[in-house]
C-alpha positions, -999 to 999 in steps of 0.1 A, spaced: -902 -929 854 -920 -910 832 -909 -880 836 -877 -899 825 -890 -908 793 -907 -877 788 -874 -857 798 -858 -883 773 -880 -881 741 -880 -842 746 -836 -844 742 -840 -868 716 -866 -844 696 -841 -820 701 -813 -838 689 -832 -845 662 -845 -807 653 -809 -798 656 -794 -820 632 -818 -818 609 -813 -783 612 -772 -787 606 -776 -811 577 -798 -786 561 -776 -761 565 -744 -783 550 -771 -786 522 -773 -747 514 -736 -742 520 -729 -773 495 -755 -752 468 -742 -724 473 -701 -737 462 -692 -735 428 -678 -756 407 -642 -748 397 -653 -744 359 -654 -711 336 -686 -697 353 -716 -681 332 -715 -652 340 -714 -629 306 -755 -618 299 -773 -602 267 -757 -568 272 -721 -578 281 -719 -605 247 -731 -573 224 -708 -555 238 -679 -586 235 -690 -583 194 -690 -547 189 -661 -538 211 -642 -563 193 -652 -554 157 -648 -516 161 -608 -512 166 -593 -477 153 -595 -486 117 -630 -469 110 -617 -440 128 -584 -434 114 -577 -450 78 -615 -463 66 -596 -457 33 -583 -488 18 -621 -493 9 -620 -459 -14 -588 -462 -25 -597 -498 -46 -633 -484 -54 -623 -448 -66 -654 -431 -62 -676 -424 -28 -707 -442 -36 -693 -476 -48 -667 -469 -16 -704 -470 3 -719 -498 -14 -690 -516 -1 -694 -509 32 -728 -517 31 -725 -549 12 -695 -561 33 -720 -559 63 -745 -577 47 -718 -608 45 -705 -607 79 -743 -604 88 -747 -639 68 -710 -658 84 -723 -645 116 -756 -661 112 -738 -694 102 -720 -694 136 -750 -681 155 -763 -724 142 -726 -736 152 -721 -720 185 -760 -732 198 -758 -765 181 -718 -773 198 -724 -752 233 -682 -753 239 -661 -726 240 -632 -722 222 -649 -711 187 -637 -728 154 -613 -753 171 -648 -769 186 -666 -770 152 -631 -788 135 -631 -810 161 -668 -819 155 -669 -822 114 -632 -828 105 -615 -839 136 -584 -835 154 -556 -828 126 -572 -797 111 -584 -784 150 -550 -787 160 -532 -763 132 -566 -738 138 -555 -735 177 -515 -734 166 -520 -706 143 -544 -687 158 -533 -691 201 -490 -686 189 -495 -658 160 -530 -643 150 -544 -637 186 -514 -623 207 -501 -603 174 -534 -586 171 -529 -578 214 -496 -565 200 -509 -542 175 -539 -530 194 -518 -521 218 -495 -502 199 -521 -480 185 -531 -474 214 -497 -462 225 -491 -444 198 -522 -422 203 -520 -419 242 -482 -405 242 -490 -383 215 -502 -354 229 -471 -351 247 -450 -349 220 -468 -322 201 -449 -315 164 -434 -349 167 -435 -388 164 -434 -403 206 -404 -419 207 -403 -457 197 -390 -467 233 -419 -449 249 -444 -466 224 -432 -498 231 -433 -495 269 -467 -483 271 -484 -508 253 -463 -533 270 -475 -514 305 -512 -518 283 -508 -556 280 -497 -563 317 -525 -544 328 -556 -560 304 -541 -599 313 -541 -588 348 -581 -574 347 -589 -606 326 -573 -625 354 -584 -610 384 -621 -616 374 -645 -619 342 -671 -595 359 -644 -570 362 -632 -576 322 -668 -574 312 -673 -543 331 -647 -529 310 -654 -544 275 -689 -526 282 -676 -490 295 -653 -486 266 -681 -501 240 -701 -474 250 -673 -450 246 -665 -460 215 -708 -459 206 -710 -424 220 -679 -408 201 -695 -425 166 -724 -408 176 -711 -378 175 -696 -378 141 -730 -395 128 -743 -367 141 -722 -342 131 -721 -358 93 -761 -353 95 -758 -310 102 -730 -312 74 -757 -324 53 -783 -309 66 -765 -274 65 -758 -282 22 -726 -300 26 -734 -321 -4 -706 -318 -29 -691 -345 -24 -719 -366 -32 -728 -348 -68 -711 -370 -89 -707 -401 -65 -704 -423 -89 -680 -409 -112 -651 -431 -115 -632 -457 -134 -646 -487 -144 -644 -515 -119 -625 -543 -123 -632 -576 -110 -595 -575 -92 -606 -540 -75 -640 -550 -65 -626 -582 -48 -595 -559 -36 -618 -532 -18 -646 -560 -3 -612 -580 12 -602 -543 33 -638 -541 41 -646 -572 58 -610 -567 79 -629 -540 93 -661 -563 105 -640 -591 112 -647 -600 148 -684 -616 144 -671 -650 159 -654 -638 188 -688 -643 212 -684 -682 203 -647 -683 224 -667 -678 254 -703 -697 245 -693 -718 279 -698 -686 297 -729 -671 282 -761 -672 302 -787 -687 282 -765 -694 249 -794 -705 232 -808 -672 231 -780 -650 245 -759 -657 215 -778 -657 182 -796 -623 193 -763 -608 202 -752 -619 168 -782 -602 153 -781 -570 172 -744 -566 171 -735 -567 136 -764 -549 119 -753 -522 146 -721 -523 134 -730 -518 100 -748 -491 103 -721 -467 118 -697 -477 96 -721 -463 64 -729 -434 84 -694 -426 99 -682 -426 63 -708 -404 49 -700 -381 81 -665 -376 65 -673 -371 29 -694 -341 42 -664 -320 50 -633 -339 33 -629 -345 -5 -622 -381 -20 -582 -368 -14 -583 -356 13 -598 -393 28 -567 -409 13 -542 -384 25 -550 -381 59 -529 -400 87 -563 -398 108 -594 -393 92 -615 -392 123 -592 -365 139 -590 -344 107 -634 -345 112 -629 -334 144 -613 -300 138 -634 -293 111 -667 -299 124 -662 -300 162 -639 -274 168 -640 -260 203 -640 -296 215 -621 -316 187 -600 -329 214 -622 -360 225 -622 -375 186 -583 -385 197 -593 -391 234 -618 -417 224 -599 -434 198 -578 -442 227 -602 -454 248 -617 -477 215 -582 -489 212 -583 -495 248 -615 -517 249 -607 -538 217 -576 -547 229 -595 -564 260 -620 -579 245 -592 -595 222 -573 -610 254 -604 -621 267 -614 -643 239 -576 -653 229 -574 -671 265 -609 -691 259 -594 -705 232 -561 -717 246 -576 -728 279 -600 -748 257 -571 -763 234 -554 -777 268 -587 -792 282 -586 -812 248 -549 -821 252 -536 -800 220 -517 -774 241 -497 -779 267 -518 -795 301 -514 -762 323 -532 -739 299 -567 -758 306 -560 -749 345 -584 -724 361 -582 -704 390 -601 -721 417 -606 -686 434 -614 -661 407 -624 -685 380 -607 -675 351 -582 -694 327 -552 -676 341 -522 -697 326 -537 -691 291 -544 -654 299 -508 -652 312 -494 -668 275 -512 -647 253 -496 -615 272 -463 -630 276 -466 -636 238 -483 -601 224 -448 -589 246 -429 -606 225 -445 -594 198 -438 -555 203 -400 -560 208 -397 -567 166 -391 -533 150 -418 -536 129 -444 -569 128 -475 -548 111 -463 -563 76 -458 -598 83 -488 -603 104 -510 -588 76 -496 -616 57 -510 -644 80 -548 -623 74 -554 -645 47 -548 -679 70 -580 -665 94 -607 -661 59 -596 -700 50 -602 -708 86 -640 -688 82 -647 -710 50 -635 -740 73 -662 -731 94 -691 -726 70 -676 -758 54 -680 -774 87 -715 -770 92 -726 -778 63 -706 -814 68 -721 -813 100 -758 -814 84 -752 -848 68 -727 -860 93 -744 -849 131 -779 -848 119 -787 -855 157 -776 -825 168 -801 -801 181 -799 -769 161 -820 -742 178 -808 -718 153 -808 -734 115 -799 -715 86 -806 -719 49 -773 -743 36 -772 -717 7 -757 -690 31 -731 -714 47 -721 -723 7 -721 -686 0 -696 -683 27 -676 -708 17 -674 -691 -17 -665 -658 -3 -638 -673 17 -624 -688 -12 -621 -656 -30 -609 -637 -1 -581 -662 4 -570 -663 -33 -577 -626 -41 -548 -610 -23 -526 -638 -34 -533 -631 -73 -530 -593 -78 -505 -589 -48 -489 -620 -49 -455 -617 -18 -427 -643 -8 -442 -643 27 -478 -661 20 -455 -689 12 -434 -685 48 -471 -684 68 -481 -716 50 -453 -731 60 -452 -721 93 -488 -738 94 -483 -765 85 -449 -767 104 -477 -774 138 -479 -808 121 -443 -818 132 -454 -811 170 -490 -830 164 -467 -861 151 -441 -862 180 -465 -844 212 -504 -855 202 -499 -886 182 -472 -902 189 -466 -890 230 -433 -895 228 -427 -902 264 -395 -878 274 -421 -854 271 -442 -861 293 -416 -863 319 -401 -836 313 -436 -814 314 -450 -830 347 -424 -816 371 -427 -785 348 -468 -785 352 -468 -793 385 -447 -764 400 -466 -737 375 -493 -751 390 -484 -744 430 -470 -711 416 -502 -698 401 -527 -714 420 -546 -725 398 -566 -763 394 -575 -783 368 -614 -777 359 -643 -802 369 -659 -823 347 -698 -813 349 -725 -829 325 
């Protein structure tokens, strides 16, 4: 009998060890599932490289003139420069407060929601998800094109058909890296950063033995030039900041940042200052081998460098504006879907965009719109001048922003706000927006600022009928339509997590 007990409490400890082992092991496998939300997985290096990637497009390296051409000398056309970084330094310290003290995604359209609520967030994501974000795919990608094919049509424009089909081949390819994983789209926002970083560096430091060889001339009587007018001044600073613009794009992803309490304000403040800097110097670089006229006249500034000062290998200066045009383009996709997924998950845009891929984790259906949209936008002839038109729409949506956080101050004053900034820089923002909006509007005053305002504020017409009122044939018609996009793309609505 008691080696039947014995026998007995031995099985039972066994038992006992062995599901204890089991359960523990369910435990592990349970931590070690993700939850099917956007994951954090963009660090320090890849959000500096998100900024800069997006910031630096072709324009610095192949018409930084619009600057010079208002200014009409080279050291105010520097000043400008310089002083343009200083204010995207100061708007991208205001959203370095926003995007720690409101830790969503989907940039502005979180801050509108917060101080001025759903009305103004709604025509923010309507402008910016159907026009500004896949025309800008569209046009990156076309430049792109256009400087890929042409070495293979040397003495002659590529053909428009060839254009167009390469940045469409450009556009399926960057929604289908951005799709298949965000590692994989970060790995390539920070390999063609440092691309474009290395090929600056070589014209900073071929600008620096221009000047160190004598090549001074330029510089002699720097400031020799018409008197400024106020319309000019505001004219030239307007071209410059298009060239920074790009500071907010780290606050479409702040849901994927490690650590965006840190991560994101120090990525701000390494980012843009960087930027900055190789702008001055790239610009001093060309005035040490090309006249004030010969800036203005050239088709491609960087290129015309190149086979002055780097001769035997001139070669990579159109090599590597190809890859910058390559990397900015990305980094534009990947925010432009953050935003739209984000807009969904709020119930502004249509229900599917807020889906995520349960495998991969990415916000495929709103990746898959902004590239079925930028296609769209390359079939036109020609969408450069209308889209430059709707420019103006993103500064009034920056003095929004400033405008919102200084509501925000009186409004949320429980917010936690790691990152706090003087309220006279937010104001000063404002200001500057203000200007930047009016300024084209007043010495260039065109029929079509009136056709983007209206198409704006057309989005109200959908918020009445689709947000407000839910008119219900709607919703019948979209959850058949929702459902089988759904099974076709795999993808699953995101978790709610605190």
């Amino acid at each position: 009998m008691e080696m039947d007990e014995d026998l007995t409490r031995k099985r039972k400890e066994s038992h006992n060890g062995s599901s204890t082992y089991s359960m523990a092991g369910q435990t592990k496998d349970k931590r070690n599932v993700k939850a099917t939300v956007l994951q954090r997985d963009v660090g320090l290096f890849s959000a500096t490289c998100l900024i800069v990637g997006s910031m630096i497009g072709s324009g610095i390296f192949i018409s930084p003139s619009s600057v010079l051409l208002y200014t009409g000398a080279v050291g105010p056309c520097l000043i400008i420069w310089a002083a343009c970084g200083v204010l995207a330094t100061l708007g991208a310290l205001c959203y370095a407060e926003l995007g720690t003290m409101i830790t969503k995604s989907g940039g502005e359209y979180s801050y509108f929601l917060e101080a001025f609520g759903s009305i103004i967030a709604y025509l923010y994501a309507w402008t910016i998800v159907i026009v500004l974000k896949p025309s800008s795919l569209a046009i990156i990608t076309l430049s792109f094109a256009k400087y890929a094919s042409t070495p293979f049509y040397p003495g002659c424009t590529p053909p428009l058909v060839v254009t167009k089909c390469l940045a469409a081949a450009a556009i399926v390819l960057i929604v289908g890296v951005n799709c298949f994983s965000v590692k994989l789209a970060n790995y390539v926002q920070n390999i063609f950063t440092a691309a474009k970083l290395f090929i600056i560096a070589v014209i900073m430091c071929g600008g620096i033995v221009m000047l160190a060889q004598g090549k001074t001339e330029n510089f002699s009587n720097a400031f020799d030039s018409p008197s400024l007018s106020a319309g000019a001044i505001g004219l030239a600073c307007y071209n410059g900041m298009w060239a920074y613009d790009g500071w907010n794009q780290l606050n479409f992803i702040t849901e994927e940042l490690k650590n965006p309490y840190r991560n994101l304000p120090l990525a701000i403040l390494i980012a843009i200052p960087l930027v900055s800097v190789c702008y001055v110097m790239v610009n001093v670089a060309y005035f040490t081998v090309m006249t004030m006229t010969e800036v203005l006249v050239s088709p491609a500034v960087a290129v015309t460098f190149g086979d002055r000062v780097l001769h035997p290998v001139s070669w990579i200066v159109p090599l590597f504006v190809v890859f910058s045009t390559f990397g900015a383009a990305n980094g534009s996709c990947f925010t432009a879907g953050r935003l739209a997924y984000v807009s969904g998950r709020e119930g502004h845009m249509l229900k599917i965009l807020s889906y995520i891929s349960p495998k991969r984790y990415t916000p495929s259906p709103a990746l898959m719109l902004n590239g079925f949209l930028a296609l769209c936008y390359i079939m036109p002839a020609d969408i450069n001048t209308l889209i430059n038109y709707f420019s103006f729409a993103q500064w009034m949506f920056y003095g929004l922003a400033a405008l919102a956080l200084i509501v925000m101050r009186f409004t949320r004053k429980e917010l936690h706000r790691p990152v706090k900034v003087p309220i006279v820089i937010p104001a000063l923002m404002v200001l500057v927006s203000c200007y930047l909006v009016v300024a084209p509007i007043i010495y260039e005053p065109a029929l079509e600022y009136l056709y983007c305002t209206i198409f704006i504020l057309s989005g109200l017409i959908f918020y009445y009928f689709f947000i407000y009122r839910k008119v219900k044939w709607a919703l019948r018609l979209m959850r058949p339509i929702t459902m089988h996009l759904q099974l076709l793309m795999e993808v699953v609505p995101p978790e709610k997590t605190e």
